[in-house]
C-alpha positions in Angstrom: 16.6 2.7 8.2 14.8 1.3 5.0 16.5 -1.6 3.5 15.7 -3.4 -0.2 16.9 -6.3 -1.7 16.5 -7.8 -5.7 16.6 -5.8 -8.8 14.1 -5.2 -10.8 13.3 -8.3 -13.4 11.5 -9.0 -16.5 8.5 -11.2 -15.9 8.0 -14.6 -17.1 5.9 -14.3 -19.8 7.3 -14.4 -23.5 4.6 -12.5 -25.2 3.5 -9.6 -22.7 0.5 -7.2 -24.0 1.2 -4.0 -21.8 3.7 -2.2 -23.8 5.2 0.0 -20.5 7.2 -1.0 -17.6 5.3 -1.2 -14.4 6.5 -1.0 -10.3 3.7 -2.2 -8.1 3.8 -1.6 -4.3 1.6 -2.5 -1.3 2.2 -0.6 2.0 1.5 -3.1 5.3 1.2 -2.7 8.6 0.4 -6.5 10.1 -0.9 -8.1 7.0 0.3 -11.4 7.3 -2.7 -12.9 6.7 -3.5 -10.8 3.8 -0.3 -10.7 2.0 0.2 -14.3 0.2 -2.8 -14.5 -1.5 -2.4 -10.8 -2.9 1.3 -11.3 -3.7 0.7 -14.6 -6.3 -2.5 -12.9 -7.5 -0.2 -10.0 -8.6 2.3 -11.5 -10.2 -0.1 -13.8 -12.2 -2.0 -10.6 -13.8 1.5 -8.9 -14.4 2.3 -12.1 -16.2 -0.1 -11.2 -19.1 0.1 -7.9 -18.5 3.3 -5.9 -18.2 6.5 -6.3 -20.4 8.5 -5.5 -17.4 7.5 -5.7 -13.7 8.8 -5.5 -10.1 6.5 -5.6 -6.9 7.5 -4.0 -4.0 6.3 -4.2 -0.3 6.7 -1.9 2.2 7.0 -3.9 5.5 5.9 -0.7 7.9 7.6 -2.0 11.6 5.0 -4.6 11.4 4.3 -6.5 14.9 3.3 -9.5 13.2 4.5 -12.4 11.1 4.6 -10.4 8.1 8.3 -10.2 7.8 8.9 -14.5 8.0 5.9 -14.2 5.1 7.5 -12.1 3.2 10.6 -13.9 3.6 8.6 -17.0 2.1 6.9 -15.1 -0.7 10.3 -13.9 -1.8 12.3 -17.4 -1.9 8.8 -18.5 -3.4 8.1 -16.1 -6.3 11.7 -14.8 -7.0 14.0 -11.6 -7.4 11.2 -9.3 -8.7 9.4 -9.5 -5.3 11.2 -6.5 -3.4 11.0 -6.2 0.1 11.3 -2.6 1.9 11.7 -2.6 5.8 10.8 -0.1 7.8 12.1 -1.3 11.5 9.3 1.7 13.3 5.9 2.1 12.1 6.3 6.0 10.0 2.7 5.7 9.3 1.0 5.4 5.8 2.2 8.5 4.4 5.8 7.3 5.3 4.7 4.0 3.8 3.6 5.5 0.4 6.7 7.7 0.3 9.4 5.0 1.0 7.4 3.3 -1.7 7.4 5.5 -4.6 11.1 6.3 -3.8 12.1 2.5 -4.3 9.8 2.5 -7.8 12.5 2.1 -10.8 10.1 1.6 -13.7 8.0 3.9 -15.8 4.5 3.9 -14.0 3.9 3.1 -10.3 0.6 1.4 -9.1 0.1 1.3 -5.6 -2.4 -0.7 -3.2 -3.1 -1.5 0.5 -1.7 -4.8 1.4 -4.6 -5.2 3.5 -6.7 -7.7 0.4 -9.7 -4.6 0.4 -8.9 -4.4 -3.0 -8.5 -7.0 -5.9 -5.9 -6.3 -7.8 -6.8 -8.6 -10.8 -8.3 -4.8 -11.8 -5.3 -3.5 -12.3 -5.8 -4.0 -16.1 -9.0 -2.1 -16.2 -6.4 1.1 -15.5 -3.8 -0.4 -17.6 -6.1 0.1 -20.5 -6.3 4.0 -20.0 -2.7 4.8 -20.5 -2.2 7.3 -22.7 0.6 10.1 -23.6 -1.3 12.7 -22.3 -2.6 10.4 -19.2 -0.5 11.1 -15.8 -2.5 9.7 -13.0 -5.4 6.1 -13.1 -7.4 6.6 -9.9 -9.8 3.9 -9.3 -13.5 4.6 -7.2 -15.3 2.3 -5.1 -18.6 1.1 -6.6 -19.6 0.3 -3.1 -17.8 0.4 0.0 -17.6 -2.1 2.2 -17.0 -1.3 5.6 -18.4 -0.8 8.6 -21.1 1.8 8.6 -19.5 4.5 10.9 -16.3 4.0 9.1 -18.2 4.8 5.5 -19.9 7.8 7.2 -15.9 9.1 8.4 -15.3 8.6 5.1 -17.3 10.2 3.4 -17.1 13.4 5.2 -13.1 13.3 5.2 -13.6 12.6 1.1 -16.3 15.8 0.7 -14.1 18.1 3.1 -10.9 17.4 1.6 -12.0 18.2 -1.9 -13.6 21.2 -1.2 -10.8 22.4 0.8 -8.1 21.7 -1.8 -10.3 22.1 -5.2 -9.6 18.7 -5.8 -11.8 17.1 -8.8 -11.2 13.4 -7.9 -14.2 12.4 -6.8 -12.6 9.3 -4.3 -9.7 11.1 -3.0 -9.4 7.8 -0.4 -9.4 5.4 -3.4 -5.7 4.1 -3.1 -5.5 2.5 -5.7 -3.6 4.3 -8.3 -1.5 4.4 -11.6 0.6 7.1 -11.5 3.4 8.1 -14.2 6.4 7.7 -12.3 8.0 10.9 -13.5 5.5 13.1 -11.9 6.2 11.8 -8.7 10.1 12.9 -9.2 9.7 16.5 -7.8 6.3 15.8 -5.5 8.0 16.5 -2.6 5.5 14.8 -0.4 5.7 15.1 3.3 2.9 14.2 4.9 3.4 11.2 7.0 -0.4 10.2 7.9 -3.3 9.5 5.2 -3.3 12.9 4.5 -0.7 11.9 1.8 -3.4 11.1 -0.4 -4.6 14.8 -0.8 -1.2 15.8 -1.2 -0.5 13.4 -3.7 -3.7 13.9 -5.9 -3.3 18.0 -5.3 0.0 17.7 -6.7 -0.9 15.3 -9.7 -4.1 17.7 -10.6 -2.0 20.2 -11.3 1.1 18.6 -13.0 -1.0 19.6 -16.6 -1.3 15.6 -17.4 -5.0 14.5 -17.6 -6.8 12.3 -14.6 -8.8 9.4 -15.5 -11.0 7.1 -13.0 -11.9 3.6 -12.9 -14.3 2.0 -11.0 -13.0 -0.8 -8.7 -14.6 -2.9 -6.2 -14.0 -2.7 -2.5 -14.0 -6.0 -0.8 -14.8 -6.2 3.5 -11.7 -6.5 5.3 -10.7 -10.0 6.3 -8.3 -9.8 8.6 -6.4 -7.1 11.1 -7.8 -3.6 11.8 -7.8 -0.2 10.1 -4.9 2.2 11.4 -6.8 5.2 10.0 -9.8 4.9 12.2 -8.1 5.3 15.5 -7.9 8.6 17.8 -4.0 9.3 17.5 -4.3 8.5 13.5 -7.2 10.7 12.8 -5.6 13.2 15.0 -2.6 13.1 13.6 -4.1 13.4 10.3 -6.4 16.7 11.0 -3.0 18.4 12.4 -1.3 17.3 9.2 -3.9 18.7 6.9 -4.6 21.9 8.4 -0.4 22.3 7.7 -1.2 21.5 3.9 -4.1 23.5 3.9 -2.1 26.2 4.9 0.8 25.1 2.8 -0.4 24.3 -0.3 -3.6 27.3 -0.2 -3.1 30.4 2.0 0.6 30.3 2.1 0.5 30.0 -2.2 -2.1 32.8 -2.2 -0.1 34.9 -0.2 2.6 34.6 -2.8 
């Protein structure tokens, strides 16, 4: 069963510049390593930039020592650092949705706590709020990762938009800003990575306008993808031939 602890918190800084209040979260899976440096880097840009913050992390039945860090982080940086447990791994989808369920404020960003991102970027998406603006998707400049893993990727990325009609051009980009009231009736299900073409499919067509970003995509430093394994990817194909049907021939059908 999932367990939080703290409230949500106002941040520290008396003159913030981001007018909206903001939930970040990080899914891990064994990202000890990873996760102190990217925990005080977030709450120093949310500092400047949000007038009301919380970060959440979802601890995934992690094998590691990322519960005793988190542990540390939290007596370390305070009440708005939230901590999620899963006690079994439910995969990333599970991650993402145990995530967005614990988001109280007005727009959730989200990121892998694995440090392949920087999230000192964040306020590049920040910047392209706007009434009419329901999801901030960032795309990798360049990614960095090994070459067969960029090759997977690609052809998961080109497969999954055709498939779906999705316009997104880096559907595995995960890292988003996404108006927390869309994600209210998304009735997401997936439990793999396939989450993310569920999630996009779904924001698409909510009638709110889709911006991207470039971001930058660092090497990993530590740990091991979970995507990139046998079970994962195919756990992931069965799961998005179930949306495929789902979400396309079932809705045509109707």
């Amino acid at each position: 069963m999932a367990t939080s602890t703290a409230p949500t918190v106002s941040p520290r800084s008396a003159e913030p510049q981001f007018p909206h209040s903001l939930s970040v979260f990080f899914p891990a899976y064994n990202d000890a390593p990873s996760l102190p440096l990217l925990l005080r880097r977030t709450f120093e840009v949310l500092d400047r930039e949000a007038s009301q913050y919380e970060v959440i992390v979802v601890n995934d039945g992690s094998q590691d020592a990322t519960g005793a860090v988190l542990a540390q982080l939290q007596a370390e940086l305070g009440p708005a650092l939230r901590i999620v447990t899963h006690e079994q791994n439910r995969g990333y989808g599970g991650a993402l949705r145990s995530g967005f369920a614990a988001a109280q404020n007005d727009f959730v960003f989200y990121t892998d706590g694995d440090g392949q991102y920087d999230v000192s970027e964040l306020p590049r998406l920040l910047r392209c709020v706007a009434p009419d603006v329901g999801l901030v998707n960032g795309y990798k400049t360049k990614r960095h990762d090994p070459w067969h893993r960029i090759l997977i990727g690609a052809l998961y990325n080109r497969f999954a938009r055709f498939l779906f009609r999705v316009k997104l051009r880096d559907i595995d980009c995960d890292y988003r800003l996404i108006r927390r009231s869309l994600l209210t009736g998304a009735e997401l299900r997936s439990t793999s990575g396939t989450i993310c073409v569920e999630l996009v499919k779904r924001l698409e067509g909510s009638g709110m306008r889709v911006v991207e970003v470039p971001v930058s995509h660092y090497a990993r430093q530590h740990g091991s993808s979970q995507f990139f394994r046998v079970r994962s990817l195919a756990t992931t194909f069965a799961q998005i031939t179930r949306l495929y049907c789902n979400e396309v021939l079932f809705r045509r059908s109707r």
